[in-house]
N, C-alpha and C positions, 0 to 999 in steps of 0.2 A: 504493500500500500504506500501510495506518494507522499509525502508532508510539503506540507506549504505553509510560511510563516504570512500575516499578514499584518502591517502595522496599521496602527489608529483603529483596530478591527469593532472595535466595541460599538460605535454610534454609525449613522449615515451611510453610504455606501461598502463601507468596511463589513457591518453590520451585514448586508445583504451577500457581500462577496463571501462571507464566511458562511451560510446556509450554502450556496450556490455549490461550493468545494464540497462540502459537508456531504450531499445530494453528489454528489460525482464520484465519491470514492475517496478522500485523500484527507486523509489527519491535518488538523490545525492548530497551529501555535498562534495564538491573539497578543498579541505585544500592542499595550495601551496604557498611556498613563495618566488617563483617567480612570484612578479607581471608583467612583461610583458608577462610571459607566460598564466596566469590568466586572464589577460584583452584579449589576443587573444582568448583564448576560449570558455571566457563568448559572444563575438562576434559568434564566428565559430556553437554554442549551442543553439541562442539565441532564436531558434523555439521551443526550449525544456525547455526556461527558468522555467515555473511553477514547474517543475519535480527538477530543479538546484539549489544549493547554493553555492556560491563562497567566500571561505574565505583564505586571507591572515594569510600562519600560520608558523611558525617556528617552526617545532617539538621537537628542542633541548631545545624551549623552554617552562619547564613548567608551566610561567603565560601564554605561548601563546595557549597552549595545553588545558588548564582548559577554558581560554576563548571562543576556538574554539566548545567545547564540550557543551558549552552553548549556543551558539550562534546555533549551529545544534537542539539544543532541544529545545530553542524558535522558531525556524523556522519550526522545522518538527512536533516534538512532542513524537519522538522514537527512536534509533537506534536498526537495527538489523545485519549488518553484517561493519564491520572495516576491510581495507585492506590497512596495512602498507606498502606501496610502496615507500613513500620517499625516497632517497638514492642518496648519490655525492660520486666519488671518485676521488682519486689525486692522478697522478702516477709519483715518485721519488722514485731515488735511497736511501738507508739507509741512508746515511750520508745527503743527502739534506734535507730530511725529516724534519719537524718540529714538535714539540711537540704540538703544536698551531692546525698545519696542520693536527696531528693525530688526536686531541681532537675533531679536528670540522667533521671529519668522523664518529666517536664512535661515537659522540654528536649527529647526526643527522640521522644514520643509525640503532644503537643500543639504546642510549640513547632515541630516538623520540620514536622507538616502544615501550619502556618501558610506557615514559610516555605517548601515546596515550590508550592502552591496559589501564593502571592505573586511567586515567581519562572518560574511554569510557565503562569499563566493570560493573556500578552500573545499567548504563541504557542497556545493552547487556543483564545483566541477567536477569531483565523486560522480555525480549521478547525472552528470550532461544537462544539468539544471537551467533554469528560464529566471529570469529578473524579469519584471513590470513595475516600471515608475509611471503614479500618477501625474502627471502633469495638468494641463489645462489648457482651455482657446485663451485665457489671458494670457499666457505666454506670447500673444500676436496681437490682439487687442486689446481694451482697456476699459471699463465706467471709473470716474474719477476718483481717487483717495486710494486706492490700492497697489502701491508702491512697492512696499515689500514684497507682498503675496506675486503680484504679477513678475518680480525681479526673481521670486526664488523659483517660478515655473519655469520662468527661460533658463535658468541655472540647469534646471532640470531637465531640460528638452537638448542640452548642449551636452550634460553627464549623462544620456542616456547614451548617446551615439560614441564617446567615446569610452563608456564600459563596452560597449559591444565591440568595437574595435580592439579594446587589449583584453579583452576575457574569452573573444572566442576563439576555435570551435568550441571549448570545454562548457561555455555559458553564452546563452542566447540574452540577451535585453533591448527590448522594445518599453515604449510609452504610451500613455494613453490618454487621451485631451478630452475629457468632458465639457459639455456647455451647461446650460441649464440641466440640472438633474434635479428631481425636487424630494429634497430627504427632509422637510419639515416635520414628518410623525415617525422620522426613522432614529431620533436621537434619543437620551438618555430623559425618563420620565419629564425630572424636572423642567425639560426643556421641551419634549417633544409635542408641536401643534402643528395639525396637518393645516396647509395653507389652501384658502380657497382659491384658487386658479379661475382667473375670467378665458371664457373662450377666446380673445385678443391675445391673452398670454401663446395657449395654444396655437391658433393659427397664424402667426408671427412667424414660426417657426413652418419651414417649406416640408419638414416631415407632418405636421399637422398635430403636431402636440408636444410638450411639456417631456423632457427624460423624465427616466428612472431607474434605480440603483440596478435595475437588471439589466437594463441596456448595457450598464459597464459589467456588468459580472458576468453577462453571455462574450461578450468580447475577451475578457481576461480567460476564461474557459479557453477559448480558442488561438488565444494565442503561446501559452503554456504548453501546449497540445502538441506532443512528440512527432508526432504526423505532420506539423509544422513547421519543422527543425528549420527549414530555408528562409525562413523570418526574421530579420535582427537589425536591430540600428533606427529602425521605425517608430513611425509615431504615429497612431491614431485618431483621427479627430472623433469623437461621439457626441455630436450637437444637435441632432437632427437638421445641418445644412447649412446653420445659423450664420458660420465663416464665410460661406461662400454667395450671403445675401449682401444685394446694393442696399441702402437703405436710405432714402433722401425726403428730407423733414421739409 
């Protein structure tokens, strides 16, 4: 049986990517550090427990990152596919912005996939393994105040192509760019409210609706997928179109 680690897996689309694995056949390590979102899931899971590992991890950090990578290969015994998912953003204007505030975006969106990839790719290449880093369409375009967030996707979209370059044949990594995905009732209690979506929202979009976290989890399936092998270096856009709409006001 395969193992796949996924970070940030507790809330939003993580949340869904780890059922989606779950339902496929392949054990999973949840590396999150949010523990109240951790303890709700390890609850919400707990029929799947055998299949689960739940670990508190801070991806920005790398004694946390090195422990976490051990802690999944004492428990499982393998990794084969890693799916950087973690990611926060903070939305302020230039001038509010803090240095602090930036660092802990890099820190935890760019910086974690570095060091997850760094610590995860000895045992990856063991088993001919797959990386998937999430990225985003903000890495190309932009709504206002999202500095950080939008600077650590392009970070991401440059370190995917050059892990696939010095890691393979032994490790395949590809990225993957969501647009709208709407995980308003996918996150941790205290937070989670589904949002009412106007048809406008919907039809905006040239696919004719609004994502969702399975859009990205049907894509992440298939690109992991050994039958794939000839994949790498790539980046995915999952918007339903939205990049490649004119839009004149």
């Amino acid at each position: 049986m395969k193992t796949a680690i996924i970070t940030g897996g507790g809330q939003g689309i993580g949340r869904v990517v780890t059922q989606y694995l779950l339902t496929h056949g392949y054990r999973v390590a949840i590396w999150e550090a949010d523990t109240e979102a951790l303890s709700e899931l390890r609850e919400a899971f707990k029929a799947s427990s055998a299949q689960l590992l739940f670990v508190s991890c801070d991806v920005s950090s790398e004694n946390n990152v090195r422990k976490a990578v051990e802690q999944t290969i004492n428990h499982f015994g393998q990794i084969d596919a890693l799916i950087n998912n973690a990611a926060i953003m903070i939305e302020k204007s230039l001038d509010k912005l803090t240095s602090e505030e930036w660092n802990r975006v890099i820190g935890t969106n760019l910086t974690g996939s570095f060091l997850c990839a760094k610590h995860a790719a000895p045992h990856l290449a063991n088993q001919k393994g797959s990386i998937i880093n999430m990225c985003s369409t903000r890495a190309f375009q932009s709504e206002p105040d999202t500095f950080a967030y939008s600077a650590s996707k392009g970070g991401v979209l440059a370190l995917t192509h050059s892990l696939a370059v010095s890691l393979g044949p032994d490790i395949r990594v590809n990225a993957i760019s969501p647009g709208w995905i709407d995980v308003s009732a996918l996150k941790k209690k205290g937070k989670a409210k589904a949002e009412e979506l106007s048809p406008e929202d919907h039809l905006q979009h040239p696919a004719g609706r609004v994502g969702q976290a399975d859009d990205v989890a049907r894509m992440i399936l298939f690109l992991i997928a050994p039958e794939n092998s000839f994949i790498t270096g790539q980046n995915f856009t999952v918007d339903g179109g939205m990049t490649r709409k004119m839009i004149y006001v």
